[in-house]
Steps between C-alpha positions, in 0.01 A plus 500: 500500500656764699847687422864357513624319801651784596256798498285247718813498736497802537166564580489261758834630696293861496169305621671322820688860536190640546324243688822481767520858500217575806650225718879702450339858531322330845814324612719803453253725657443272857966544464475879483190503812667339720794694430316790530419366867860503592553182431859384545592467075655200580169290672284721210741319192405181616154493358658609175657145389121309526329747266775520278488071483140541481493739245688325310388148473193663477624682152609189400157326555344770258769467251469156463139465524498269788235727632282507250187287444598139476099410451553582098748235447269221572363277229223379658278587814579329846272194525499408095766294348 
């Protein structure tokens, strides 16, 4: 069996941390390019609001473990019963 409820947790908040972290890193890069273009900041900050909601339902999709494998949970293969 694997550690207390709340080592496991922990480990997966740092897991979907580092599996979100690209898409942020990405997102925040594409805010300070077109900034960098001369950009008005105001028209650049708009593309900051979708890949912060993105980022985060997608932290809280690896937290939860609703991205994970759902094939393992099965009791028996499709087509037997």
């Amino acid at each position: 069996m694997a550690g207390p409820l709340g080592e496991e947790t922990q480990l997966n908040r740092t897991r979907a941390a580092l599996y979100i972290l690209p898409f942020v890193l990405l997102g925040v890069g594409n805010l300070l390019l077109l900034l960098g273009w001369g950009l008005r900041p105001l028209w650049a900050f708009l593309i900051l609001p979708p890949i912060i909601f993105v980022s985060i339902i997608g932290y809280i999709a690896f937290r939860t473990g609703l991205a994970g494998n759902r094939l393992d949970d099965e009791e028996s293969p499709v087509g037997e019963r």
